[in-house]
C-alpha positions as CSV (number, residue, x, y, z in Angstrom):
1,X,17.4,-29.2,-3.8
2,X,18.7,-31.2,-0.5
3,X,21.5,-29.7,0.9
4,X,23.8,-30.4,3.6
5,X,23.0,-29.2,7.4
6,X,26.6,-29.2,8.5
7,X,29.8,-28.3,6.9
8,X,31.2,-30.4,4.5
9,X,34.1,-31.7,6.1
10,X,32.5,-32.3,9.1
11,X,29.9,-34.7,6.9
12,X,32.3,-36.5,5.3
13,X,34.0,-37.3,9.0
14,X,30.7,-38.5,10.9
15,X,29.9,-40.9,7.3
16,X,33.4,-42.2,8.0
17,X,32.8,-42.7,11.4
18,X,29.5,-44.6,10.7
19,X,30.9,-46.8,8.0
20,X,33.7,-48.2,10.1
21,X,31.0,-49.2,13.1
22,X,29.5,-50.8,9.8
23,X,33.4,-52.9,9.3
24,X,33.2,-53.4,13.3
25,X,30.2,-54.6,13.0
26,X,30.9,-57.2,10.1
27,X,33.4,-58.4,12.5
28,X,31.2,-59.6,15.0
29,X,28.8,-61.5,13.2
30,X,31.1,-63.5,11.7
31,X,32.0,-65.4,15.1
32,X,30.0,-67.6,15.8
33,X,29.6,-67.2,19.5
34,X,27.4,-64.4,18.7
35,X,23.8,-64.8,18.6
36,X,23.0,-61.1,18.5
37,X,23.1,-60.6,15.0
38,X,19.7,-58.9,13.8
39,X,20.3,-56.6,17.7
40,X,23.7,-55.7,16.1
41,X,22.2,-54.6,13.1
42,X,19.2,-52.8,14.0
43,X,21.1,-50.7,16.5
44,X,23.6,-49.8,13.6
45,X,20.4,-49.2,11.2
46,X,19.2,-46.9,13.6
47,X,22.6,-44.8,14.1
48,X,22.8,-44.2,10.2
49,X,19.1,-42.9,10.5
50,X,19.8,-40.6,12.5
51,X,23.0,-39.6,11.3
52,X,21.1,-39.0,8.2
53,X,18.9,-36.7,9.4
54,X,21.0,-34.8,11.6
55,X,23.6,-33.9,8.6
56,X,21.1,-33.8,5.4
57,X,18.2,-32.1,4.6
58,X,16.4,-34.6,2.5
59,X,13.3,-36.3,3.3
60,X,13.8,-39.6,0.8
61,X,17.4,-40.5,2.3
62,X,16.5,-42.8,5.2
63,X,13.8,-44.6,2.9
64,X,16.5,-45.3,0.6
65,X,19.2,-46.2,3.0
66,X,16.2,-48.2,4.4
67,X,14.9,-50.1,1.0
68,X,19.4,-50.8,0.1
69,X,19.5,-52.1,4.0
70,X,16.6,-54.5,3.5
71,X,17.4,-58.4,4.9
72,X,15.1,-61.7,5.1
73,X,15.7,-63.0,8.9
74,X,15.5,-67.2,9.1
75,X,14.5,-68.5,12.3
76,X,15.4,-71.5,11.1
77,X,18.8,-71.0,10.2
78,X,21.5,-68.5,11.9
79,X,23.8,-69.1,9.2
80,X,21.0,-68.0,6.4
81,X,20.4,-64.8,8.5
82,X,24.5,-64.2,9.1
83,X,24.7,-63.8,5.2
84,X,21.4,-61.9,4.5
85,X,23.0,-59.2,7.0
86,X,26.7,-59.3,5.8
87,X,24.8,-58.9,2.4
88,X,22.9,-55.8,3.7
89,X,25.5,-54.8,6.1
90,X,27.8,-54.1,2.6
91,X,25.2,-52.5,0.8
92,X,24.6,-50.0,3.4
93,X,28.4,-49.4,3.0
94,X,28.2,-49.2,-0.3
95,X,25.3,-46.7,-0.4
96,X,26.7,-44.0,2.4
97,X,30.2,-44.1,0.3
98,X,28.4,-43.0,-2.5
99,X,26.7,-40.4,-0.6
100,X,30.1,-39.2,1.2
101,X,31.4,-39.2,-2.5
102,X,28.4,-36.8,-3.6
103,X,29.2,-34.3,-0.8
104,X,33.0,-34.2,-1.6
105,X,31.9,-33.4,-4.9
106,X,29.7,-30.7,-3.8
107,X,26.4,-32.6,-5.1
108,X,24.8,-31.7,-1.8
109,X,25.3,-27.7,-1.0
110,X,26.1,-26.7,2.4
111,X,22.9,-24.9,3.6
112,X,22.9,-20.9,3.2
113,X,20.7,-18.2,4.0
114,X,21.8,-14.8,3.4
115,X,21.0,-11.2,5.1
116,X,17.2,-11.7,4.3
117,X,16.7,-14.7,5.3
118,X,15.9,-16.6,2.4
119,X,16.4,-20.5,2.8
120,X,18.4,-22.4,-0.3
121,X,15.4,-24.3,-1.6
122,X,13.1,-21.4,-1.8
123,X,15.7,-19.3,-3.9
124,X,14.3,-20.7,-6.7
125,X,10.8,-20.4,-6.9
126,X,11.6,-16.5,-6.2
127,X,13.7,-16.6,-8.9
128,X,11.4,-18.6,-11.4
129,X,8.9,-15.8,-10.5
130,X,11.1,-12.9,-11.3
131,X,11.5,-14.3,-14.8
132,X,7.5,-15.4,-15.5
133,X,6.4,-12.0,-14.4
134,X,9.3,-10.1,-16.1
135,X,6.5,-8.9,-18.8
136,X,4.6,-7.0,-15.6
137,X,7.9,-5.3,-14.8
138,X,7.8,-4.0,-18.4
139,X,3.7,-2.6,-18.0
140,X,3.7,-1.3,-14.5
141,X,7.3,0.5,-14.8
142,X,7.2,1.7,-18.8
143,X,3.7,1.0,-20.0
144,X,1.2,2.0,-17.7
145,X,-0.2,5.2,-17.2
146,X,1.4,7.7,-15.1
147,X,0.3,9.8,-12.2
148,X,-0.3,13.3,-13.0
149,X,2.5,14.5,-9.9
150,X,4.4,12.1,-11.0
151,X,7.8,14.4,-12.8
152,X,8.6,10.8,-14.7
153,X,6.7,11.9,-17.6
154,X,4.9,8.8,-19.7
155,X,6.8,10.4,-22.9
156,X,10.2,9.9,-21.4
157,X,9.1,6.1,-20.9
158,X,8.1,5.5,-24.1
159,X,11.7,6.0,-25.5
160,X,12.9,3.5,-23.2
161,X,12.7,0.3,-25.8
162,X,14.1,-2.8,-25.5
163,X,16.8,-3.2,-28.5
164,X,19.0,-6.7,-27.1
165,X,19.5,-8.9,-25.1
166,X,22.1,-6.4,-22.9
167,X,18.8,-4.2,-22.4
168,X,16.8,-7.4,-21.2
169,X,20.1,-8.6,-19.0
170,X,20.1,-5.0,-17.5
171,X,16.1,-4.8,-16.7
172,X,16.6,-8.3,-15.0
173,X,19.6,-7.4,-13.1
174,X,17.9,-4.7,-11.4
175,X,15.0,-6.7,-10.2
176,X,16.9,-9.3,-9.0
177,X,19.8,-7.4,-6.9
178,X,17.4,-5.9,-4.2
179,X,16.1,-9.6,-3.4
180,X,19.6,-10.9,-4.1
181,X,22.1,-8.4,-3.0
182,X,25.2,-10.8,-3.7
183,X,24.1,-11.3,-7.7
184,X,26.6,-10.6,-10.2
185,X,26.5,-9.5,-13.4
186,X,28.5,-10.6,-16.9
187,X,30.6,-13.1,-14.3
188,X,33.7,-14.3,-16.1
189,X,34.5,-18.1,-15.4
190,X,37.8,-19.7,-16.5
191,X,37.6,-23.3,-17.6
192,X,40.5,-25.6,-18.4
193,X,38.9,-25.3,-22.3
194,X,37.9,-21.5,-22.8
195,X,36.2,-19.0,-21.1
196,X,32.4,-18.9,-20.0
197,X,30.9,-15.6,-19.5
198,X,27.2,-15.8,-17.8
199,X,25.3,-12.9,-17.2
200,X,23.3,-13.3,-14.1
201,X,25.3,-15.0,-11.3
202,X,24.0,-16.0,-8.1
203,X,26.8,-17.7,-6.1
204,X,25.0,-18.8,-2.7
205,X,22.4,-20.4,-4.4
206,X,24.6,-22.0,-7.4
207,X,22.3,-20.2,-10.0
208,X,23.2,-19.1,-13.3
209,X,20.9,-16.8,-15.5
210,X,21.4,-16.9,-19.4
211,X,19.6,-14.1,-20.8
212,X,18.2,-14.7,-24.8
213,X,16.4,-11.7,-26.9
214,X,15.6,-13.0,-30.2
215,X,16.5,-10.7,-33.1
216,X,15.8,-11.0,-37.2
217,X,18.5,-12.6,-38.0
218,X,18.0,-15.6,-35.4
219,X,16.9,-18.5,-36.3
220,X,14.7,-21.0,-33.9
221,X,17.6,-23.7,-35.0
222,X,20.4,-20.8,-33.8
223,X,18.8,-20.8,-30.5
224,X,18.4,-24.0,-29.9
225,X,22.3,-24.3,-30.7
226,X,23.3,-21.6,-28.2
227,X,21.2,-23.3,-25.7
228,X,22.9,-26.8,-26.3
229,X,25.9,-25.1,-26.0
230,X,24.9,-23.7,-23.0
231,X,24.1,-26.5,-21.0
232,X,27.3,-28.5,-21.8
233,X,29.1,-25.8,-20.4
234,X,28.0,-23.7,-17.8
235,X,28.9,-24.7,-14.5
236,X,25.9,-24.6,-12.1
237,X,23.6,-26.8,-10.4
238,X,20.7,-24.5,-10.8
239,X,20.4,-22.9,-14.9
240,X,18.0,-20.5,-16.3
241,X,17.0,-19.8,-19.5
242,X,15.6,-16.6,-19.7
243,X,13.9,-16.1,-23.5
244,X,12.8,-12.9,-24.2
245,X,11.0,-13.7,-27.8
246,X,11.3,-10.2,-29.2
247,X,10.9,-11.3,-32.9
248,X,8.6,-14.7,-32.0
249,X,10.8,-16.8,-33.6
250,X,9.4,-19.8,-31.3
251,X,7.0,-21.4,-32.8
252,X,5.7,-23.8,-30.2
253,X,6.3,-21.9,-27.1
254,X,4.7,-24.6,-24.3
255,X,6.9,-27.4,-26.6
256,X,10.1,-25.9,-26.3
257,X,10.0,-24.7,-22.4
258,X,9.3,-28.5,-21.6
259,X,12.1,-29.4,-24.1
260,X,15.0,-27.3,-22.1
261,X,13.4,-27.9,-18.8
262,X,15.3,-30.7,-17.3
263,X,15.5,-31.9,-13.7
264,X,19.1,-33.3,-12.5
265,X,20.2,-34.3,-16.0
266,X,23.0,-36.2,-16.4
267,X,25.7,-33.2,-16.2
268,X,23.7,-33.0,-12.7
269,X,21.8,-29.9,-13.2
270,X,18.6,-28.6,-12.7
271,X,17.7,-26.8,-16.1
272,X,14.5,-24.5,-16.3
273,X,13.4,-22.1,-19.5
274,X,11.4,-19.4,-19.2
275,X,10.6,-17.8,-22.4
276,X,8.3,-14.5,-22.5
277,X,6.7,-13.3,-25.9
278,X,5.8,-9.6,-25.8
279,X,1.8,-9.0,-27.0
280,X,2.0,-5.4,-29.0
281,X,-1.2,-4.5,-30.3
């Protein structure tokens, strides 16, 4: 996810600053002494280029600023070319007040990298990992075969079952704390409706965990339901679904991960399922 390379305040100020050199700018090229129009312009292009680089990580930004800012220059006509760059001149405008509007509203994240050094956009894939590769957790801590010095004795494991979802959620949790030491767990949120409880929180990195086990008396519909739910109204730009499919109550397993795997929906999240079916022989 882009994110902001400066603080937010401080982004907000220099797109302000940028947008009334646009309105200065506008000025000019409506006198008609002036007969530097497309210098005017370019020189302003070029400011907002680099302004965009400087205070957002995003590699698509300038091409779109550049594609909005797009103008048709007549040599034949300094009056055609005047309007073609008012034109593009207010479209630019346009396009960096949405974007100052997106980082008041915390669409774009300021950029954070906690004790280990972990960049923002890479949070994720180490997360998605955890959660595919929960099941080798499971067979190299409770299922393999254990070292004869070892005094964990492989009869002691074996009691260790999983019964819900709280067992799954625990499991998880302590996977996940050594990589991120600032995780929370069973994080209460007040709305202005009701109260959200989510089970794995990562704050610096705007991830929620929802943790499923499946049980007899759910139903594939029930889940689906809860899941629905879910994404209404959890608060984060980053949600997983995390489906342990204890009773394999999921019939089409690849079908429904690409079902609730959604990128920036419209409730401008990022929405990724993972769903693990335990193999017992």
């Amino acid at each position: 996810m882009p994110f902001i390379k400066v603080n937010k305040e401080e982004a907000i100020s220099e797109l302000q600053n940028i947008i009334s050199e646009a309105n200065k700018i506008n000025e000019l090229i409506t006198s008609e002494e002036n007969k530097q129009i497309s210098d005017f312009f370019s020189e302003w292009q070029e400011c907002v280029e680099e302004l965009l680089k400087n205070i957002i990580d995003d590699s698509n930004l300038v091409s779109e600023f550049e594609s909005e800012t797009i103008y048709l220059e007549n040599s034949f006509s300094k009056y055609s070319t005047k309007n073609e760059v008012t034109k593009a001149i207010s479209r630019g405008i346009k396009f960096l007040k949405r974007l100052r509007e997106d980082i008041s509203k915390d669409v774009y994240k300021d950029k954070k990298i906690i004790s280990n050094e972990i960049p923002y956009e890479i949070a994720n894939i180490i997360i998605r990992r955890i959660l595919q590769n929960f099941h080798k957790h499971i067979e190299a801590m409770y299922q393999n075969t254990v070292h004869g010095s070892a005094r964990i004795l492989k009869c002691d494991l074996d009691k260790i079952k999983i019964g819900n979802e709280y067992d799954v959620q625990r499991m998880l949790y302590s996977i996940i704390k050594p990589i991120f030491p600032l995780a929370r767990l069973e994080v209460v949120d007040d709305t202005k409706y009701n109260s959200i409880r989510y089970d794995i929180c990562i704050d610096e990195y705007d991830v929620v965990i929802e943790v499923k086990c499946t049980r007899n008396s759910m139903s594939e519909r029930h889940l689906t339901e809860e899941l629905g739910s879910d994404i209404f109204h959890y608060q984060a730009r980053n949600l997983f679904f995390f489906i342990y499919d204890k009773e394999k109550i999921i019939r089409n397993k690849d079908a429904f991960i690409k079902s609730y795997t959604k990128k920036d929906t419209e409730l401008n999240k990022n929405i990724e399922t993972i769903v693990i079916q335990p193999i017992l022989l």
